[in-house]
N, C-alpha and C positions, 0 to 999 in steps of 0.2 A: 289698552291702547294709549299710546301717547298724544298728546295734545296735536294734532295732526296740522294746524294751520301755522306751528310755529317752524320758521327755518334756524337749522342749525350751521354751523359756517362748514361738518363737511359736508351738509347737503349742497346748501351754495357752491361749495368747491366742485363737488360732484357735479352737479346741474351744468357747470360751465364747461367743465370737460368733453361730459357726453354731448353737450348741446354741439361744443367745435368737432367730434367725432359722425354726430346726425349731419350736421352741414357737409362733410368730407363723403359721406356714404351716398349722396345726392349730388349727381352732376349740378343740377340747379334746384332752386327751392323760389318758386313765385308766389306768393302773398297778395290778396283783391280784399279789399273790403276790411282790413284792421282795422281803423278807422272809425268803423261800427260799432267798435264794442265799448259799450258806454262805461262809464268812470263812477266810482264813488257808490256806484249800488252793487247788490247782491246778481253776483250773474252764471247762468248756467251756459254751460258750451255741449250742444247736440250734434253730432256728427256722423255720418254712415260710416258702415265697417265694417271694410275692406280688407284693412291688409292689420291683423292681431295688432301685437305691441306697438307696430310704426305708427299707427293711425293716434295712438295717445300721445306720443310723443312730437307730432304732427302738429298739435292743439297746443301741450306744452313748449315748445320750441318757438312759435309763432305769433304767440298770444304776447312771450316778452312781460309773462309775469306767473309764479307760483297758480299750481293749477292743483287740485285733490280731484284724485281718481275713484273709479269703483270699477269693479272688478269682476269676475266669476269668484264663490268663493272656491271652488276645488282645487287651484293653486296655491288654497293657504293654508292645507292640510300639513304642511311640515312647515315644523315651529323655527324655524330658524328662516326658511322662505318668508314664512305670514310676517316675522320682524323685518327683515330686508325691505318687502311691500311697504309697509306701518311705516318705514325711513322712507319709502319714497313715494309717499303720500299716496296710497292706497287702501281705499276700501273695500271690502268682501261683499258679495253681494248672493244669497241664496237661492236658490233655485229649486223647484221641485223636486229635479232629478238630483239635487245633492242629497235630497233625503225629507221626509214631510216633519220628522224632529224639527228639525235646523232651522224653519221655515220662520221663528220666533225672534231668529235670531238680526232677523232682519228689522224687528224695529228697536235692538241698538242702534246700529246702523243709521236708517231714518234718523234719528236722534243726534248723530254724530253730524250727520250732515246736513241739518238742521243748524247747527250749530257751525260747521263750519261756512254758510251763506249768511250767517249770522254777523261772522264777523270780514264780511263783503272779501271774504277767499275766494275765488272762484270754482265751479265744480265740474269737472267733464263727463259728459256721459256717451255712452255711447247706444243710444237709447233702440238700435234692433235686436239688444244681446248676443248675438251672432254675426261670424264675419260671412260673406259671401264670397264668391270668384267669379262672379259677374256683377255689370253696373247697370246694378238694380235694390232700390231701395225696398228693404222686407216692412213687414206691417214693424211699429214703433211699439214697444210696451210700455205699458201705463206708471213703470216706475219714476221715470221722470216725471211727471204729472202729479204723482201723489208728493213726491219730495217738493216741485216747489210752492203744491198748495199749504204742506202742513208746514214747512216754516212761513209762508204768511199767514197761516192760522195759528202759528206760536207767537207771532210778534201784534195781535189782533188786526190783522193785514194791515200796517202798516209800513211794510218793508216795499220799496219800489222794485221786484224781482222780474227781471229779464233773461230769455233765455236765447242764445246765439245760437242760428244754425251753422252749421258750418261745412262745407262739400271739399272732399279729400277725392283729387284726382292721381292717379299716377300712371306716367307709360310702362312702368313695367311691373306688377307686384314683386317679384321674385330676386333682382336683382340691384348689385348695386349700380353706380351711374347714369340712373335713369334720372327724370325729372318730375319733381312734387310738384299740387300746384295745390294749392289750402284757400278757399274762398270761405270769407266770412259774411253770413247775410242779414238781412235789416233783423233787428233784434225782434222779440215778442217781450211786449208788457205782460206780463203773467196777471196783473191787477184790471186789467181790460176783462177779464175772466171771474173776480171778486165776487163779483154779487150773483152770478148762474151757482157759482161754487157753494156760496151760504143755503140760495134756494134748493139744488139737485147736486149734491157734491158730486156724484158716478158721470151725469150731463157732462160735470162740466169738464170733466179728468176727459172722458171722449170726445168734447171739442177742440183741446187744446194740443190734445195726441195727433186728430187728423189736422190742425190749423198746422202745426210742428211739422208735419209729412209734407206737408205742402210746400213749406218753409224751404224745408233741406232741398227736395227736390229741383226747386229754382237755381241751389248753388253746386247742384251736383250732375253726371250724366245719369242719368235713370233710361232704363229699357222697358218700356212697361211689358211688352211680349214677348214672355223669356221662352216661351216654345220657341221662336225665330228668333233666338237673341244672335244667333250668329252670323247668320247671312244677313241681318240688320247690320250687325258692326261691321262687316265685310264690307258692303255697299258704302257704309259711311265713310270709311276709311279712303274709299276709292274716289270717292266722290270731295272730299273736303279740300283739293287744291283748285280746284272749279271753282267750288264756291268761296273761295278766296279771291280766286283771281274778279269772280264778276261782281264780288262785292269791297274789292279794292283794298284788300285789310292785307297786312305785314302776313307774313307766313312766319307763326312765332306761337308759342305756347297755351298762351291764354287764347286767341284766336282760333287756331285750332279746338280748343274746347268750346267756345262759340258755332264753331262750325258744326260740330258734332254734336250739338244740342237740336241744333234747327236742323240736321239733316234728320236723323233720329225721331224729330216732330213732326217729318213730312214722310217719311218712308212709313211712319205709323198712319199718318192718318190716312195717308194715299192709301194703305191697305184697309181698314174701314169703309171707305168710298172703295173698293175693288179699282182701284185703276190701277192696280199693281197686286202683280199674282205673288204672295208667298212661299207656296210649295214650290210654283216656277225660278223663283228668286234662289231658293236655299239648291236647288240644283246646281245651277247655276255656278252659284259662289260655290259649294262644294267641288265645279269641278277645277275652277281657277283655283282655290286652294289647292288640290291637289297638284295640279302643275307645276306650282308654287313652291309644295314638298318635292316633287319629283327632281326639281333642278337646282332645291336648296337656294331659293331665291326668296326673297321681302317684295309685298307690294308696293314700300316707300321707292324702290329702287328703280320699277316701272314709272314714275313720276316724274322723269323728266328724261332726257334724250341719254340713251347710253353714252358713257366717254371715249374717246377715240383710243385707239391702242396708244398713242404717244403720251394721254395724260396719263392713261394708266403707268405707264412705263416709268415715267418722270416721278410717279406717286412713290413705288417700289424706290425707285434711286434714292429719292429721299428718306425713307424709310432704310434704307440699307445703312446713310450715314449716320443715323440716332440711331442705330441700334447698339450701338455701347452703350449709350446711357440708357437704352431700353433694357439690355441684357444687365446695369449695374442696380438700376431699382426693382428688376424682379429680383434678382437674385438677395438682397437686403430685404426684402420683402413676400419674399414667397410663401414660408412657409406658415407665419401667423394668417395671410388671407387664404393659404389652401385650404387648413384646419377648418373653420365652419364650414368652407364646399363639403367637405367630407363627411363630416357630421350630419348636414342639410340635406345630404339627398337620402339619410335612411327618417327625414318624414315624411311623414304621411298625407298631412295637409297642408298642401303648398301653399296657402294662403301662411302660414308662419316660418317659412322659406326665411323670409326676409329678417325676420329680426329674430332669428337663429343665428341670421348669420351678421347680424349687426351687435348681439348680444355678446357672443366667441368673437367675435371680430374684436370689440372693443377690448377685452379682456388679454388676448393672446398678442395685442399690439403692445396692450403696455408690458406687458410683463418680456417680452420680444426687446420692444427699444429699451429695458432694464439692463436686459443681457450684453445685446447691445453695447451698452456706454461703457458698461464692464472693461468689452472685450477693446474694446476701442483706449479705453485708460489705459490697458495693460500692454497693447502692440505701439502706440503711439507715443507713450511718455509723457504726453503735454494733456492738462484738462479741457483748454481751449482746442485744441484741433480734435479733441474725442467729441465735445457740444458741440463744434461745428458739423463735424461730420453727424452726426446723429439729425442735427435737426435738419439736413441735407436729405435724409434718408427716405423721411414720408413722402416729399416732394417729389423724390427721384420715385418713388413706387405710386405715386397717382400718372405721372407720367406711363412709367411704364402699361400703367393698366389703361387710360384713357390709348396711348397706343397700341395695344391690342386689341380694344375695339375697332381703330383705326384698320389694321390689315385684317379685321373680319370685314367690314364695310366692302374693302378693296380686292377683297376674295370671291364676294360675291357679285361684283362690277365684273369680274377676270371670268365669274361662271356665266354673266351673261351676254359679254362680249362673245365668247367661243359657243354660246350656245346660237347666235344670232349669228355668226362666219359660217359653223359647222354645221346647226342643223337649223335651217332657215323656216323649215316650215315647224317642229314645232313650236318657233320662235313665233312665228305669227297665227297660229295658233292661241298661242296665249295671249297674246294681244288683241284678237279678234275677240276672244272674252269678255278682258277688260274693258274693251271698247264698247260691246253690247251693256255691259255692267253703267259704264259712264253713259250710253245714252238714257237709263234710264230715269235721268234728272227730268227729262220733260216728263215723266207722268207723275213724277211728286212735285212738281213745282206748282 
């Protein structure tokens, strides 16, 4: 392995690319709590995990400083991948199930990254081993724990090591133009732990693991009853422009995830205290969800008063006049972002959906706008009007695709305007759901 904390200029190079390609894949990206992360010492970054590759690059992207990773090692089984990883600051991490040989192999490793908190590089972990597809944090392995007790037992603890939790929200796994929201939280003195460590070294790896759960959990949503995890997020969902409204806060990203915490804390503990029936609930939402599927409708869309056919109407006209330049940036763009759809839907585990398709994304763009400037030098004549156009290009194809979500939006406004003309009762129907669903704010309040 290479000296892993040194940057090379075409990492650097690299690193800026992909970073303006993560920003671009993310309708927005909000940041709490940077701020926290202290300077000048050795610091770990602990995070849930959620959505595979995003989530590292979540941490490197945000943090706005060189991060070294670690990794599963069964992605480093082909030696020309394990170098690629090794360039972009990753490390292997062994597992049982990669095999009980290998299992040695991991205190190089420790040793490496050791070394590189050593030299105040930062380290990301992602300390559940496993992503999940719900928001809910798994029990923490104790790896993290032991790495950063034994680099203050390398440096005879005198190293100030802190370790950041950090909560990775997203509305959508799977897709691009959604919106990230990356909390950073108060850091943990790892040295606050020193002397349990000298006394009971096992003690104190199992304090610092549950202190660290504790941690994350404040900056993350966590479900703790994943039996009911669904008709929980159901109700939350329905319930959070209420609780917006009665507690006066902007209807806006991070607030919504405030919302969703405290609704979540009350629908849990309302069912502890039985003032709210579970089994009755998940009924319930199962059958509003299905309506939901039935008519191909969002519950964002029930959230405020249907549009009158005129706005609709107005919405379509205007969408008719951009449609030139909707139809000029897909078509400059279509075929490098079909390519990972297509590849993407023969996986298996939707949780790596996303950076499937941010991985091929990025890759089949550059080598697309290559083609690109080619084709544009050769029809054009001029160098200047071939860079003009090209760099025209992305623009016109975030357009296009931010408008296409635009007339799904407006598709399903058009499915429930005709469902509310046409068939009035199971219109209120589904509303009469909803409405039972929203009142039951009084028994978790």
């Amino acid at each position: 392995m290479q000296d892993i904390t040194k940057s090379s200029l075409r990492y650097t190079l690299l690193n800026r690319v992909v970073k303006l390609f993560f920003n671009l894949f993310y309708r927005r990206i909000t940041v709490t709590g940077s701020e926290k992360i202290p300077s000048g010492v050795p610091v770990i970054f602990a995070a849930n995990h959620q959505n595979a590759l995003m989530d590292a690059l979540a941490m490197l992207f945000t943090a706005n400083r060189p991060v070294v990773f670690l990794a599963r090692a069964d992605i480093f089984k082909n030696k020309r991948v394990a170098k690629l990883l090794n360039f972009l600051k990753i490390f292997p991490v062994y597992r049982i199930r990669d095999g009980i040989e290998t299992m040695g192999n991991n205190s190089l490793i420790f040793d490496k990254t050791v070394q590189v908190l050593q030299s105040n590089t930062p380290l990301g972990i992602l300390p559940e081993g496993s992503h999940t597809n719900i928001k809910h944090l798994q029990p923490l392995k104790k790896g993290i724990c032991r790495i950063a007790f034994q680099t203050a037992e390398s440096s005879d603890f005198k190293l100030n090591i802190h370790i950041v939790p950090v909560g990775l929200d997203y509305t959508n796994y799977q897709n691009a133009g959604t919106h990230l929201l990356v909390n950073y939280g108060e850091p943990i003195e790892v040295a606050g732990y020193y002397d349990l460590y000298r006394e009971n070294p096992q003690k104190a790896i199992a304090q610092l693991r549950d202190d660290l759960a504790v941690s994350i959990r404040k900056v993350m949503i966590h479900v703790e009853n994943v039996e009911y995890y669904k008709p929980i997020t159901t109700l939350t969902g329905i319930l959070i422009p209420d609780y917006l409204s009665d507690n006066n806060l902007i209807d806006n990203r991070l607030n919504r995830f405030i919302a969703s915490r405290k609704i979540i804390s009350r629908v849990e503990t309302a069912a502890t205290q039985n003032r709210i029936d579970l089994p009755l609930l998940l009924e319930m939402t199962n059958n509003y969800n299905a309506l939901l599927e039935k008519y191909k409708l969002r519950n964002k869309l029930l959230e405020s008063p249907p549009p009158s056919i005129w706005m609709l109407l107005i919405s379509v006209f205007l969408s008719c006049i951009l449609l030139p330049l909707h139809l000029y940036g897909m078509i400059l763009n279509y075929l490098p972002y079909k390519l990972p759809v297509i590849v993407s839907r023969k996986i298996k585990d939707s949780q790596f959906i996303s950076s499937v398709n941010f991985g091929l994304g990025f890759v089949s763009f550059v080598i697309w706008y290559l083609i690109l400037l080619v084709v544009f030098l050769i029809f054009s004549g001029s160098s200047l009007i071939a860079l003009f156009t090209l760099i025209l290009s992305p623009f016109a194809g975030l357009f296009a695709f931010y408008h296409y979500i635009h007339l799904k939006k407006t598709g399903g406004k058009f499915r429930l305007f005709f469902l509310r003309s046409r068939q009035p009762e199971q219109y209120n129907s589904l509303l009469e759901i909803r409405q039972k669903l929203v009142n039951l704010q009084g028994q978790i309040s």
